[in-house]
C-alpha positions as CSV (number, residue, x, y, z in Angstrom):
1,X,-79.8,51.0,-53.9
2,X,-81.5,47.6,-54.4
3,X,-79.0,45.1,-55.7
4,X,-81.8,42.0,-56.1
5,X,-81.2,39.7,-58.6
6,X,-84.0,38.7,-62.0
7,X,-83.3,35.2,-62.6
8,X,-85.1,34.0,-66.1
9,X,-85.8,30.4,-66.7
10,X,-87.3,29.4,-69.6
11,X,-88.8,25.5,-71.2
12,X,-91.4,24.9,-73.2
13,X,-93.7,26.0,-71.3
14,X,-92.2,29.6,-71.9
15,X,-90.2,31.6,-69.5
16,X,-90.6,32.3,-66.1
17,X,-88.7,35.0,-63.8
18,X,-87.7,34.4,-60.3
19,X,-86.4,37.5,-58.2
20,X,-83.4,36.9,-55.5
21,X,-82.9,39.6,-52.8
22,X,-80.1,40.3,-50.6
23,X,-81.7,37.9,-47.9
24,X,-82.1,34.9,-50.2
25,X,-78.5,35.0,-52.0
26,X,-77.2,35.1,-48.4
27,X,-79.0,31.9,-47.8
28,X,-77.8,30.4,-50.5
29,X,-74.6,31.2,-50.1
30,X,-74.3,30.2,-46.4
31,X,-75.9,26.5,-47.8
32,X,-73.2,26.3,-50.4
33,X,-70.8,27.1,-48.0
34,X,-72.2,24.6,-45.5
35,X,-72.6,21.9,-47.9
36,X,-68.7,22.9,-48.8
37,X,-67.4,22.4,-46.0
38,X,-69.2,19.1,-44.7
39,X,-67.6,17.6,-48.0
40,X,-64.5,19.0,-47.5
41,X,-65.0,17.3,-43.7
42,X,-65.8,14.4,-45.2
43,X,-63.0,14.6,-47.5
44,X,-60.5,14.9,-45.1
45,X,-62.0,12.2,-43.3
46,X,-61.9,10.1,-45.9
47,X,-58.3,10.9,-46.6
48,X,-57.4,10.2,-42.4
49,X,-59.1,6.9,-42.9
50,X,-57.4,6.0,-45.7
51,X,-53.6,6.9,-44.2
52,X,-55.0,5.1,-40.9
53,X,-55.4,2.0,-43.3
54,X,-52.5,2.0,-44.5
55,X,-51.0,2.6,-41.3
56,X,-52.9,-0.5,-39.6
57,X,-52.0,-2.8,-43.0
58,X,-48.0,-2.2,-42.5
59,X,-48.8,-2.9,-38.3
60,X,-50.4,-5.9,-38.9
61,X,-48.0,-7.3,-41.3
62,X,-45.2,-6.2,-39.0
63,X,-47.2,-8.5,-36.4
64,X,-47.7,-11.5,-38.4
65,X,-43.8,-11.1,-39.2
66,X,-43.2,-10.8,-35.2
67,X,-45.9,-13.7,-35.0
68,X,-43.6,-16.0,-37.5
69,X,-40.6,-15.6,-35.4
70,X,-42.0,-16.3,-32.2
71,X,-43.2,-19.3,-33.5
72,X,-40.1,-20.4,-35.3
73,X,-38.6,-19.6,-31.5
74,X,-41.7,-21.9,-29.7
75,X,-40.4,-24.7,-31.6
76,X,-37.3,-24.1,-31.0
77,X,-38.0,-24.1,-27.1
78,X,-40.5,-27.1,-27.4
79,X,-37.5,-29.5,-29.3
80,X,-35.4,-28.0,-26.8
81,X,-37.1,-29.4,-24.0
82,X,-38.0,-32.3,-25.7
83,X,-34.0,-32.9,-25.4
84,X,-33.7,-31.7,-22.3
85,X,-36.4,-34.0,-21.0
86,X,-34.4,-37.0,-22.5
87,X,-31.4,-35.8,-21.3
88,X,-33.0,-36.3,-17.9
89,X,-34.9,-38.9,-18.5
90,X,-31.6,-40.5,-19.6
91,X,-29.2,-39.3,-16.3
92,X,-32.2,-40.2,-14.2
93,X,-31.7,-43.6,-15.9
94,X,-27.8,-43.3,-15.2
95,X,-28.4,-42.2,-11.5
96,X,-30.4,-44.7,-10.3
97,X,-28.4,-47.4,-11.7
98,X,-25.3,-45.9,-9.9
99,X,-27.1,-46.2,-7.0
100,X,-27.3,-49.2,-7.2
101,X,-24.1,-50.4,-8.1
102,X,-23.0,-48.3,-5.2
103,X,-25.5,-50.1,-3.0
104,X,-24.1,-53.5,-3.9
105,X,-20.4,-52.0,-4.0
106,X,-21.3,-51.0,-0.3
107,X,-22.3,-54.4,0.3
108,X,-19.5,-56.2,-1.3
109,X,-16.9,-53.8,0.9
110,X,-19.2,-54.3,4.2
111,X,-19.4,-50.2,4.6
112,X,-22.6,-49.0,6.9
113,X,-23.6,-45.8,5.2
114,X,-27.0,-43.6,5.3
115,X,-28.8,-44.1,2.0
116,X,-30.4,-40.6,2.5
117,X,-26.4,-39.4,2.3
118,X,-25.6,-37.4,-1.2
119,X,-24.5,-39.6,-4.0
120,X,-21.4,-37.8,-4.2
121,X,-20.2,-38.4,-0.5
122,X,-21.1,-42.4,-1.1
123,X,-19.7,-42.2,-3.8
124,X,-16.2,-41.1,-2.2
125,X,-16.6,-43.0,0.8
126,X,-16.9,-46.6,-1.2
127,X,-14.3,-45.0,-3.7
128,X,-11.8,-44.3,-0.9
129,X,-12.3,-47.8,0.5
130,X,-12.1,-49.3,-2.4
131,X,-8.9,-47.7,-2.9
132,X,-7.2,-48.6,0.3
133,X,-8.4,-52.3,-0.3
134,X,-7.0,-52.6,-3.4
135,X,-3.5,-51.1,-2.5
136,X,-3.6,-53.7,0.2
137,X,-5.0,-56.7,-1.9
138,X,-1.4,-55.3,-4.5
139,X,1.0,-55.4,-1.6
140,X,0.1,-58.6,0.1
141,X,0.5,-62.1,-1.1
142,X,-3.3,-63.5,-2.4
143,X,-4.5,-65.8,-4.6
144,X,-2.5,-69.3,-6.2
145,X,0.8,-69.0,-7.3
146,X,-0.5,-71.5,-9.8
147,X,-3.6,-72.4,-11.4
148,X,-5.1,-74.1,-8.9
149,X,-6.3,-77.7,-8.7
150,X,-6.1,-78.8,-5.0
151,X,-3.8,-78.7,-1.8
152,X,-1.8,-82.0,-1.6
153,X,-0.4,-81.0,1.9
154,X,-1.2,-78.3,4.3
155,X,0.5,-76.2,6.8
156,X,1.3,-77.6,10.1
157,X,2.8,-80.8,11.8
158,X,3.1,-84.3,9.4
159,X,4.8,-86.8,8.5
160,X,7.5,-86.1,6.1
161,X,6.8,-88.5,2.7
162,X,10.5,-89.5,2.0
163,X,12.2,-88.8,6.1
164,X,9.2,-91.1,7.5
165,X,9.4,-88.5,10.7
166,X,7.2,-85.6,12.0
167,X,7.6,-82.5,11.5
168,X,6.0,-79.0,11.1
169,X,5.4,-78.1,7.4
170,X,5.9,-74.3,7.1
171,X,4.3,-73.9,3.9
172,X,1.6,-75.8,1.6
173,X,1.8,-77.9,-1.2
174,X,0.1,-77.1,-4.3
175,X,-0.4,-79.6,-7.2
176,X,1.4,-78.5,-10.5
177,X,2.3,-80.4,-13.1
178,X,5.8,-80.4,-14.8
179,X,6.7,-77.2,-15.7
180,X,3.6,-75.2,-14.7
181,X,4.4,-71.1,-14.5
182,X,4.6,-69.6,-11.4
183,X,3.4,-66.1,-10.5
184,X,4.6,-64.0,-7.7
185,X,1.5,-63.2,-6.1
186,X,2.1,-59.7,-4.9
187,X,4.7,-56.5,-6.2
188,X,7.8,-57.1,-4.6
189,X,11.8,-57.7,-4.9
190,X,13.3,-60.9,-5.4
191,X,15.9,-61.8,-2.3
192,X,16.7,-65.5,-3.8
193,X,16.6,-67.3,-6.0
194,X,18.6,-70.2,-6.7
195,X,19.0,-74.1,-5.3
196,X,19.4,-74.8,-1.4
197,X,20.2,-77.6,0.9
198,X,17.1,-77.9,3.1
199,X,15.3,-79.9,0.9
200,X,13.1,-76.9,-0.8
201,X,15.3,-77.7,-4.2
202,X,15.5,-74.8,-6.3
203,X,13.5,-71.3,-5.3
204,X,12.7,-67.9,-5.5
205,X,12.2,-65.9,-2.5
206,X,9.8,-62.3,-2.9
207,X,10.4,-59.6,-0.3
208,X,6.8,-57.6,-0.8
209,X,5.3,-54.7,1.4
210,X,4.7,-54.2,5.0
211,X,6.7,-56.7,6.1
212,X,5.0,-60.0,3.9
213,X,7.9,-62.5,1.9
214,X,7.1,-65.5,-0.2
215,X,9.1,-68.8,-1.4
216,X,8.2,-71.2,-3.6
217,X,9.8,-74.2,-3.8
218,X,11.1,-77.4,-5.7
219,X,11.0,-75.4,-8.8
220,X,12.4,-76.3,-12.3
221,X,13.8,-73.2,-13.7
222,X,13.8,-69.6,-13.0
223,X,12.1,-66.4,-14.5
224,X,13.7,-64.3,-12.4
225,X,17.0,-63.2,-10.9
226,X,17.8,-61.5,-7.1
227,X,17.3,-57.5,-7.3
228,X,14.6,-58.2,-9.8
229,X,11.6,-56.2,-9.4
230,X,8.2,-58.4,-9.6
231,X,4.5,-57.6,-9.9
232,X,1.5,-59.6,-8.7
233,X,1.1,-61.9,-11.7
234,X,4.2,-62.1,-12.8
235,X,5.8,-65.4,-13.7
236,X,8.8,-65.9,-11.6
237,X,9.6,-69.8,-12.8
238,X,8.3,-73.2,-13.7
239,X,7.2,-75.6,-11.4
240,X,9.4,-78.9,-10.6
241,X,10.3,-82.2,-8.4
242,X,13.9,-80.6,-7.2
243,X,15.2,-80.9,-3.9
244,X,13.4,-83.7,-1.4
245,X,9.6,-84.0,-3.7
246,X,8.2,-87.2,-4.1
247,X,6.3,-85.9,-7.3
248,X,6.0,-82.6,-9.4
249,X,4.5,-79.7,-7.4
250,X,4.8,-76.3,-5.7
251,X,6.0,-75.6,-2.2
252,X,4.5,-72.2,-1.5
253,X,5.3,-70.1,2.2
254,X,4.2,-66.7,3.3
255,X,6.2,-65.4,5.8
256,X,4.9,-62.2,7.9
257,X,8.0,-60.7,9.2
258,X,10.3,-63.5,9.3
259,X,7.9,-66.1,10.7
260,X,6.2,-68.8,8.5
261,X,2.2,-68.6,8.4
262,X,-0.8,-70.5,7.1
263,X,-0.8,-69.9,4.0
264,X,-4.4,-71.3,3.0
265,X,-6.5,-68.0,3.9
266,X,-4.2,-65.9,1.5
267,X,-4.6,-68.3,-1.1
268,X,-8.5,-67.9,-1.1
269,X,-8.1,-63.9,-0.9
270,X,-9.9,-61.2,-2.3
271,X,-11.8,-58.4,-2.4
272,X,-15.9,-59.7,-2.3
273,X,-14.0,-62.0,0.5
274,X,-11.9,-59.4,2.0
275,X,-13.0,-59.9,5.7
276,X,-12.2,-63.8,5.7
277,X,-8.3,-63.4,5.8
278,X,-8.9,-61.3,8.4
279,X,-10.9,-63.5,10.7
280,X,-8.7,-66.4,9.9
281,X,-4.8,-64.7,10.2
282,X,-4.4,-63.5,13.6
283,X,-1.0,-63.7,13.6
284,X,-0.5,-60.0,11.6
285,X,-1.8,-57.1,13.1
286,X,-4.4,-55.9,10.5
287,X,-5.7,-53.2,12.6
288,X,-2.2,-51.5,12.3
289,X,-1.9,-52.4,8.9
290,X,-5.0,-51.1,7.6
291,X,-4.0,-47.7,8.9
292,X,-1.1,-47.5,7.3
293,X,-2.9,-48.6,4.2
294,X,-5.0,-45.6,4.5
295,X,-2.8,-42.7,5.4
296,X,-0.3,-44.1,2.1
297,X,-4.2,-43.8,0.4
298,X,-4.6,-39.9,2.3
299,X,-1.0,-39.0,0.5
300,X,-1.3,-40.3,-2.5
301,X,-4.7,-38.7,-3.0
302,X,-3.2,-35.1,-1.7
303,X,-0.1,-35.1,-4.3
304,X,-1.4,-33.9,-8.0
305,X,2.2,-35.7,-9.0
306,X,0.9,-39.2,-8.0
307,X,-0.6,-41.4,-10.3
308,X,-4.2,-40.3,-9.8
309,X,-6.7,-42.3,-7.6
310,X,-8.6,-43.3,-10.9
311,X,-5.7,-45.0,-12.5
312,X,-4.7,-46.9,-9.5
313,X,-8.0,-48.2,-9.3
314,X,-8.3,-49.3,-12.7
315,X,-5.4,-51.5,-12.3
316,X,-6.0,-55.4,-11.9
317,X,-3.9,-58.5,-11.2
318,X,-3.5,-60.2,-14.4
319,X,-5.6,-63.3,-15.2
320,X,-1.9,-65.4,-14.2
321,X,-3.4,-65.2,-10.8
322,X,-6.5,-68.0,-9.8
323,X,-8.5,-67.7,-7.4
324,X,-8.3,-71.0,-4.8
325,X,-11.0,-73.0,-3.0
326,X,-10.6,-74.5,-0.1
């Protein structure tokens, strides 16, 4: 049975009839379906591009989100190490100037060290010496006992200004006007201190350290009492004309254990002149000394109880003390 199919089409030029066999609606429906399913292809291409879009739109904003952060965090960093740089910049600054204070500390104290050494172990070294220096320049008399103006007689032999004969003068005489203060011129305790017969008039006798006394002499009044504990710069009494004195002034004696020595080098003692006592006293044993000095330094410096290193350092003889001149 034939199943074609009569197709009329008719316009004003009248009607016109088309016959479709089986063959040709096959055709036509395998275009159709062809040209169906390119669109739907298209279609869903369409649609995958569209989600892909929208996909690649919340990425990149999710980038430029990631984007802002990191360079929130970049300047962050870079004012970061701007301070950092400072900060160097500024302890490089700080380093090189402790170097050279150390240098010229090392030169004041005389110490021979490698400037290739660490810092830290200079640093120690000069600290430690330092240390011991000063515990020593504390414990043994230096400096005037009075602002000083000049010497008006000087250790050794001379002829006495009131006996007319020769004799040694165990001490030196410092000029002072009425009533000047007196300063012990190291820590110490006071052994006596009153008025004698020998011709010294009133005065104070200091027992200090490692085995130095004091006495000053002719004085007017006293500070002080026996058993009284002193420090360097502490005014112990007025300056006077007491006992055999021609005219106002002090009588000053430092006595290394028991016996009377020149005075004059301790007068002009301390620490950027350190090495000139030294040279010029060779009646103590300094070698000795400074060993003790430095094993008292070694205990202090091991005992957490003890006033630490930093403190000890810090202390200074008070401004009662003046430096003399020869």
């Amino acid at each position: 049975m034939r199943s074609d199919w009569n197709i009329t089409i008719t316009d004003y030029r009248g009607a016109r009839h088309y016959r479709l066999s089986e063959a040709a609606r096959q055709k036509i429906k395998l275009t159709l379906a062809s040209c169906l399913a390119v669109s739907a292809m298209m279609l869903t291409g369409l649609i995958s591009q569209s989600v892909g879009k929208h996909d690649l739109q919340q990425q990149v904003a999710a980038l430029q989100q990631d984007n802002q952060s990191l360079q929130r965090r970049n300047n962050f960093l870079l004012a970061e190490q701007r301070d950092l740089i400072a900060t160097i910049d500024q302890r490089s600054r700080r380093l090189a100037s402790l170097d050279a204070d150390i240098q010229q500390l090392e030169s004041l104290l005389a110490l021979k060290t490698d400037s290739n050494a660490p810092l830290e172990m200079r640093v120690s070294t000069a600290y430690d010496e330092v240390f011991e220096k000063q515990l020593l320049l504390r414990n043994i008399p230096r400096l005037s006992p009075v602002p000083f103006n000049a010497i008006t007689s000087s250790y050794g032999v001379r002829r006495h200004p009131l006996k007319g004969s020769s004799g040694m003068h165990h001490g030196v005489d410092l000029r002072a006007d009425m009533r000047t203060p007196v300063a012990a011129t190291a820590d110490g305790i006071v052994i006596k201190a009153g008025r004698y017969s020998n011709g010294i008039g009133k005065m104070v006798e200091i027992q200090h350290r490692y085995g130095f006394s004091t006495v000053y002499g002719h004085l007017d009044n006293f500070e002080v009492a026996v058993g009284d504990i002193v420090h360097q710069g502490d005014i112990i009494a007025k300056s006077g004309n007491t006992g055999l004195s021609t005219a106002p002034h002090l009588h000053y004696e430092v006595h290394y254990l028991g016996d009377r020595i020149d005075p004059q080098p301790f007068l002009e003692w301390q620490l950027n002149q350190y090495d000139n006592l030294i040279t010029r006293q060779q009646d103590v044993p300094w070698e000795s000394l400074e060993k003790a000095i430095a094993t008292t330094v070694r205990q202090r410096l091991h005992q957490p109880d003890q006033a630490t290193p930093a403190v000890q350092r810090s202390s200074q003889p008070t401004a009662r003390l003046t430096a003399a001149s020869p």
